[in-house]
C-alpha positions as CSV (number, residue, x, y, z in Angstrom):
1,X,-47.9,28.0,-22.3
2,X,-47.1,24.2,-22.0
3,X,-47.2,23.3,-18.4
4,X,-43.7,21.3,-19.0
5,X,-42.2,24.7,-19.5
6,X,-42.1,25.2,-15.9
7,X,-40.0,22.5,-15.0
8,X,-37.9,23.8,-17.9
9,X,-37.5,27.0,-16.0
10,X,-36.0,25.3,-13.1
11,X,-33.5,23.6,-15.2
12,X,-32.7,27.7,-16.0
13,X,-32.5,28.7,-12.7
14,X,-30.4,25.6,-11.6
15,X,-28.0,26.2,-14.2
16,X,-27.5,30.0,-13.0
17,X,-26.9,28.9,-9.3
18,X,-24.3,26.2,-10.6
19,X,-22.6,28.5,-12.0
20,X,-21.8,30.8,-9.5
21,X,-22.2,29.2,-6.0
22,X,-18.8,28.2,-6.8
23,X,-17.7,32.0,-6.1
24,X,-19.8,32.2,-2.4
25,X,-17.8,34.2,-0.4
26,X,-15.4,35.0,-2.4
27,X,-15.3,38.6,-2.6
28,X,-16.4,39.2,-6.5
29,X,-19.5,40.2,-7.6
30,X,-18.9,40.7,-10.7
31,X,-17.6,37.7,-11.5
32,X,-20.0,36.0,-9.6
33,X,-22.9,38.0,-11.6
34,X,-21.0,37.5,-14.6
35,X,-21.1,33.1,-14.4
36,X,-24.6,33.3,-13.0
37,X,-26.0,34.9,-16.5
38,X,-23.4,32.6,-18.8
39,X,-25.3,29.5,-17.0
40,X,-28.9,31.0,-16.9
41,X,-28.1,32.1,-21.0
42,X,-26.8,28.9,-21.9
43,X,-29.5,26.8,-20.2
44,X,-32.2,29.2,-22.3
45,X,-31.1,28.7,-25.2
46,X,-31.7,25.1,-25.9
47,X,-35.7,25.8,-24.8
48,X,-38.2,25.6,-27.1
49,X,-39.5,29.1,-26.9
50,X,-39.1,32.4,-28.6
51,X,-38.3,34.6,-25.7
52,X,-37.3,38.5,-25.0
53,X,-36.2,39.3,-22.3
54,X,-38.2,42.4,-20.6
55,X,-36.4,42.8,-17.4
56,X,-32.7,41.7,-17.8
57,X,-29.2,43.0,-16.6
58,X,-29.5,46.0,-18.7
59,X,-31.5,48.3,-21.3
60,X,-28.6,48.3,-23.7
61,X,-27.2,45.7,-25.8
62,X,-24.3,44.5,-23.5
63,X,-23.1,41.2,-24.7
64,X,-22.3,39.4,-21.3
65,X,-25.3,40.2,-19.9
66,X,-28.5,39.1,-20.5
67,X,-30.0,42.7,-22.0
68,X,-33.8,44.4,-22.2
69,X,-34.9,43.1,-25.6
70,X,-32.4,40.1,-26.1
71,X,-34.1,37.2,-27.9
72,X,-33.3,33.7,-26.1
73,X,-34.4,30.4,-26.8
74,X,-34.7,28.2,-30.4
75,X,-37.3,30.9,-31.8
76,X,-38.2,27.7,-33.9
77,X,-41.8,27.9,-36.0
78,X,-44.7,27.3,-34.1
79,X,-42.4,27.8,-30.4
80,X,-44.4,30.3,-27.7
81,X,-43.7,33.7,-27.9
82,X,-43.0,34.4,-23.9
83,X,-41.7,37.8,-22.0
84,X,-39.2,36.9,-19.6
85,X,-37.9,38.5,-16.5
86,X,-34.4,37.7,-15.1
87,X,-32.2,38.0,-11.9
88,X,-29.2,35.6,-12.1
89,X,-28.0,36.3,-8.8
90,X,-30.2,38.1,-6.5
91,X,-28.1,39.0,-4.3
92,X,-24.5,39.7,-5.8
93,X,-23.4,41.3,-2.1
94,X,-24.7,38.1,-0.6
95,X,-22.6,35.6,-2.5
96,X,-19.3,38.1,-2.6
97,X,-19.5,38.5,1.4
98,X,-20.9,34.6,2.0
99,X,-23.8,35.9,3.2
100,X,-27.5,34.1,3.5
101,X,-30.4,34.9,0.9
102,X,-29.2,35.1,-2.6
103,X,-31.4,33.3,-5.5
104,X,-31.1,32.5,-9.0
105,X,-34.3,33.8,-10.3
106,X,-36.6,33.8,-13.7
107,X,-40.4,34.7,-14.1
108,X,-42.1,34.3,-17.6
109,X,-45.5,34.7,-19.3
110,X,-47.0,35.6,-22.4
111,X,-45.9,38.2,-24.8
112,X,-47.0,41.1,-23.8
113,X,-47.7,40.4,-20.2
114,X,-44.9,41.4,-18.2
115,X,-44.4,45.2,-17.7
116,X,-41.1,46.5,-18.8
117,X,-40.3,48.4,-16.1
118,X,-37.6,51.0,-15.9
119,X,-34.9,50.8,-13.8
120,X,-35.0,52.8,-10.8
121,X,-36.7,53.0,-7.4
122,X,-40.5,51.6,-6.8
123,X,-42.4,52.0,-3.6
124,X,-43.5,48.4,-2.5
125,X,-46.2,46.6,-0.6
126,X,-46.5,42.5,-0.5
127,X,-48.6,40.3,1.6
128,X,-49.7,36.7,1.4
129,X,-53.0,35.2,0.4
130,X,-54.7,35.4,4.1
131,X,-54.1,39.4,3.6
132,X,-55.2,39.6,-0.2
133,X,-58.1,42.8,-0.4
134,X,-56.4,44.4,3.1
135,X,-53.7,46.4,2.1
136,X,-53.3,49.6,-0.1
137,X,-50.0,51.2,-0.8
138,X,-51.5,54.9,-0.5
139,X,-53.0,54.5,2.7
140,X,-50.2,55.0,6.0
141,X,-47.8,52.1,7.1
142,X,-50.0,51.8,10.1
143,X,-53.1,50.8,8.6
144,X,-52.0,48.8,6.7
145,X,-49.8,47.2,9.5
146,X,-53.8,46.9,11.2
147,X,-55.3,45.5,8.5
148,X,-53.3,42.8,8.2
149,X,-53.1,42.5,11.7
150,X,-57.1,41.3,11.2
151,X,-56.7,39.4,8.9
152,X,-54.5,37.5,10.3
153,X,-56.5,37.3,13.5
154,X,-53.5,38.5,15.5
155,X,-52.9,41.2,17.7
156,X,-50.5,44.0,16.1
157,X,-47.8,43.2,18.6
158,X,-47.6,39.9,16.8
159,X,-47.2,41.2,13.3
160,X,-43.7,41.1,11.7
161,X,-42.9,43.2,9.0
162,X,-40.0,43.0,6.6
163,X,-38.1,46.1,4.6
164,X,-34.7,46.8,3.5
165,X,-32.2,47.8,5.5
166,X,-31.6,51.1,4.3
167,X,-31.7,55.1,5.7
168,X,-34.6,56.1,3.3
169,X,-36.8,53.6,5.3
170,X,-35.9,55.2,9.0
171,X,-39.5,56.7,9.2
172,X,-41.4,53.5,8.1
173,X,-39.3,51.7,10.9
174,X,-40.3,54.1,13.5
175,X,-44.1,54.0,12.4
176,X,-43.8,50.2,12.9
177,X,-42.4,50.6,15.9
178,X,-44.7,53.2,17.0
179,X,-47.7,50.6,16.8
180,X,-46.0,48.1,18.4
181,X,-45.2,45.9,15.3
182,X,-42.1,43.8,14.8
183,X,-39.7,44.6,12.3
184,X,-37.3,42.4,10.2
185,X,-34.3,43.9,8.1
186,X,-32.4,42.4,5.4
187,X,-29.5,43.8,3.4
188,X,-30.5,42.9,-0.2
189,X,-32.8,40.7,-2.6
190,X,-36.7,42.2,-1.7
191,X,-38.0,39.8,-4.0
192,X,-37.3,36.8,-1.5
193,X,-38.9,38.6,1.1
194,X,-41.7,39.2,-0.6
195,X,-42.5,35.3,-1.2
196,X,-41.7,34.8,2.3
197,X,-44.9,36.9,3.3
198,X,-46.8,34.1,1.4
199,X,-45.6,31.3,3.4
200,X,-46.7,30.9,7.0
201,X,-43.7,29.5,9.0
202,X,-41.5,32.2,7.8
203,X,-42.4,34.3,10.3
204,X,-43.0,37.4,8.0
205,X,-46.9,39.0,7.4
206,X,-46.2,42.0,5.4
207,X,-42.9,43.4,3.2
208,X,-43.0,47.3,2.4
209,X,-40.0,49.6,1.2
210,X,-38.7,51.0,-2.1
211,X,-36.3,48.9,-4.2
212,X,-35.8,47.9,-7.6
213,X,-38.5,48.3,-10.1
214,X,-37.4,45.5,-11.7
215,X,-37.4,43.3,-8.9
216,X,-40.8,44.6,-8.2
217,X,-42.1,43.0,-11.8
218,X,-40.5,39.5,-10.7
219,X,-41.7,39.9,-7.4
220,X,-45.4,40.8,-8.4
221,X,-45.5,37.6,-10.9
222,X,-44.0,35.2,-8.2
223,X,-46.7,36.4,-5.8
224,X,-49.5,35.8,-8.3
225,X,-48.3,32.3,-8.9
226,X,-48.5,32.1,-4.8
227,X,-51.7,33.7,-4.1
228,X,-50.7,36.8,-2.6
229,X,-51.1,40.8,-3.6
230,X,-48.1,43.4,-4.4
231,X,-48.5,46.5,-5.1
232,X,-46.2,48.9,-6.5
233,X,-45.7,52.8,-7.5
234,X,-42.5,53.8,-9.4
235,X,-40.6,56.8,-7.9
236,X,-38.5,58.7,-10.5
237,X,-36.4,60.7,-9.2
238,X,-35.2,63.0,-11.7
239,X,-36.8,64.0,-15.2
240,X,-34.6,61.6,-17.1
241,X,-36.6,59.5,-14.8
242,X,-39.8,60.7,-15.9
243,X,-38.9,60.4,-19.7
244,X,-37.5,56.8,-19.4
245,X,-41.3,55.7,-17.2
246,X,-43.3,57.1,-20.1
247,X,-40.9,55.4,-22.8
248,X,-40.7,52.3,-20.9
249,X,-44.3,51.6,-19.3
250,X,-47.9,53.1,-20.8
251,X,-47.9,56.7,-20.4
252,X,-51.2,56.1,-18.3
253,X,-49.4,53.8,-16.0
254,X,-46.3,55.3,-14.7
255,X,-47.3,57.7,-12.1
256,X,-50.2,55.2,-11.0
257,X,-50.7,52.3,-8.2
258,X,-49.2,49.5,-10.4
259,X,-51.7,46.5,-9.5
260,X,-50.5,42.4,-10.0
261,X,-52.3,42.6,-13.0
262,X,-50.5,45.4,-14.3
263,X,-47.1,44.3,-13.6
264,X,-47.7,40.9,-14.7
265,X,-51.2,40.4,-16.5
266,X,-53.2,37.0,-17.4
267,X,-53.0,33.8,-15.8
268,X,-50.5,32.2,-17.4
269,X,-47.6,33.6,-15.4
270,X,-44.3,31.2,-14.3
271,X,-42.1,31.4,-11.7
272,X,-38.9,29.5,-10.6
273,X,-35.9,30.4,-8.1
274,X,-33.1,28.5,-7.2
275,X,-31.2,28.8,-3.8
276,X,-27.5,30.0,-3.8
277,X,-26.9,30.4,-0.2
278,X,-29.1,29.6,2.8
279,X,-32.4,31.6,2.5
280,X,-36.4,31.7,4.5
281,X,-37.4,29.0,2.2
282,X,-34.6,27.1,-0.1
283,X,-31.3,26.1,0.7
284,X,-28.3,27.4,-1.1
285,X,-26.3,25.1,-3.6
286,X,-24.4,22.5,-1.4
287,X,-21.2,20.9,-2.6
288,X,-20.4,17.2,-1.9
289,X,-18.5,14.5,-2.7
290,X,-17.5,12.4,-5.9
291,X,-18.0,16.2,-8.0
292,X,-21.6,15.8,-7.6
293,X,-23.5,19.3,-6.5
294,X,-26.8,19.8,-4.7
295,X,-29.8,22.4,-5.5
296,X,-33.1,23.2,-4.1
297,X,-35.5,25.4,-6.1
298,X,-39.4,26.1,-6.3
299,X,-41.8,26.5,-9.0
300,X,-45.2,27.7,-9.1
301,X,-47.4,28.9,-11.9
302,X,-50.3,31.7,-12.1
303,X,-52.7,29.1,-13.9
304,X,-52.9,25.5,-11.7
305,X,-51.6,27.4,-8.3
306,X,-49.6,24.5,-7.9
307,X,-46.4,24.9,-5.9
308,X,-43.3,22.1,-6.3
309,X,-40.0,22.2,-4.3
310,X,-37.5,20.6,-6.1
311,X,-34.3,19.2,-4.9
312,X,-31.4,18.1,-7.9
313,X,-28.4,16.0,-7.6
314,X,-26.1,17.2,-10.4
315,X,-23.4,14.9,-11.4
316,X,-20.5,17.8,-12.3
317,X,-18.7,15.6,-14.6
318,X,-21.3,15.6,-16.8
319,X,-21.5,19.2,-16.7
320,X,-17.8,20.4,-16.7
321,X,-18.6,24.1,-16.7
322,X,-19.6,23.9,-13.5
323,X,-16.9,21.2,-11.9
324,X,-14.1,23.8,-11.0
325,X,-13.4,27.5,-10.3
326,X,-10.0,29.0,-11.1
């Protein structure tokens, strides 16, 4: 892929967070959802690239959202064929109650390198490149917790690890506990807390939990671009379950520990996010004066490592979709 496509990808997930930082706070998710795809779709489809999308807003064809198996871009001769993975607004619960951590997020690679993964619930593990080889989803919380813990050359006491706030993970928060580890919640968006483990000063070593497969995929390809390891295992919960993991994924691959190469293979993966409120590492979309907006975003890619923070002045009246909100 060209390298110029990443920067591209930025303009994507900028165009997503314009669109519904407007509605921070506001009390609708949906609506906030809803302008969040139109600006992410519109944005795509003036790239040079003949994209599907392989983990959208949906498996069905659902014209407002952007849908498993849409086709985005020109698709003009001779344009890269590219899987990409989507989350407008990561984080609808964030922006309705005006609440920190919410991004506008896209990861893309290759055809046929991103795993279309179903969605329901996926055990998680994600650690940043100091803790690469040290962690393994199968083995308990603890030694894990240890391993990473020597890695990092710090006592276990000193550890922080980050999970979902949510009942099902009561007994991985008491084995933290147990070992003396700290322990961060956060009420939604797991794919932000995974990057944080890959950034020192965010004060987070090691994310586990079960989530969204989807966000697993997204989060798996960001932390490739960023030098870290995730590992996932999808939990189906019902037969339907079952059926929809051997339909979706490779039959030999569902009921497996999903690697970073599985769930995003080669080295030519992309990543981009866009802050919509206040988040570990970007800033949310800031509003000032003379209609102008302000947005911070990263992007890093599988194949140079290279990670650029970029903050955009957008002049509104130039882009009068996102000036004003009803």
């Amino acid at each position: 892929m060209d390298r110029e496509l990443a920067l591209n990808i930025v303009r994507v997930t900028e165009a997503a967070a314009l669109g519904c930082g407007k509605y921070f706070g506001r009390g609708n998710k949906e609506i906030a959802d809803q302008a969040a795809v139109d600006g992410m779709r519109s944005m795509f489809q003036v790239l040079d690239i003949s994209g599907t999308v392989v983990i959208g807003e949906g498996e069905m064809d659902e014209a407002p959202m952007l849908y498993i198996g849409e086709k985005i871009g020109t698709w003009e001769e001779g344009s890269p064929e590219i899987d990409i993975a989507v989350d407008p607004l990561d984080g609808t619960n964030l922006i309705a109650k005006g609440l920190p951590g919410a991004l506008a997020i896209v990861a893309v690679a290759p055809k046929g390198c991103l795993l279309h993964a179903p969605d329901m619930y996926m055990d998680k593990i994600a650690v940043g490149p100091k803790s690469v080889g040290c962690i393994d989803i199968m083995a308990p919380l603890e030694q894990n917790l240890y391993n990473v813990a020597k890695a990092l050359k710090k006592n276990i006491t000193d550890i922080t690890v980050t999970m979902l706030d949510r009942e099902r993970h009561s007994d991985l928060i008491n084995r933290a506990r147990s070992v003396g580890a700290r322990i961060k919640l956060f009420g939604d968006g797991d794919v932000d807390a995974a990057i944080a483990t890959c950034f020192g000063d965010s004060g987070v070593d090691i994310m586990v939990g079960k989530g969204g497969a989807p966000e697993g995929v997204i989060a798996a390809a960001a932390l490739k671009c960023l030098g870290g390891e995730f590992q996932g295992k999808l939990v189906p919960e019902n037969d339907e379950e079952i059926r929809r993991c051997k339909e979706m994924c490779n039959t030999d691959k569902w009921d497996r520990v999903l690697t970073m190469e599985d769930l995003a293979k080669g080295d030519d993966v992309i990543f981009a996010a866009t802050g919509v409120s206040d988040g570990e590492l970007l800033k949310g979309v800031r509003y000032m004066s003379d209609n102008r907006a302000k947005t911070y975003s990263m992007v890093t890619r599988s194949k140079s490592g290279t990670i650029r923070f970029i903050d955009t002045i957008h002049v509104l009246d130039k882009k009068p979709k996102y000036a004003y909100v009803k």
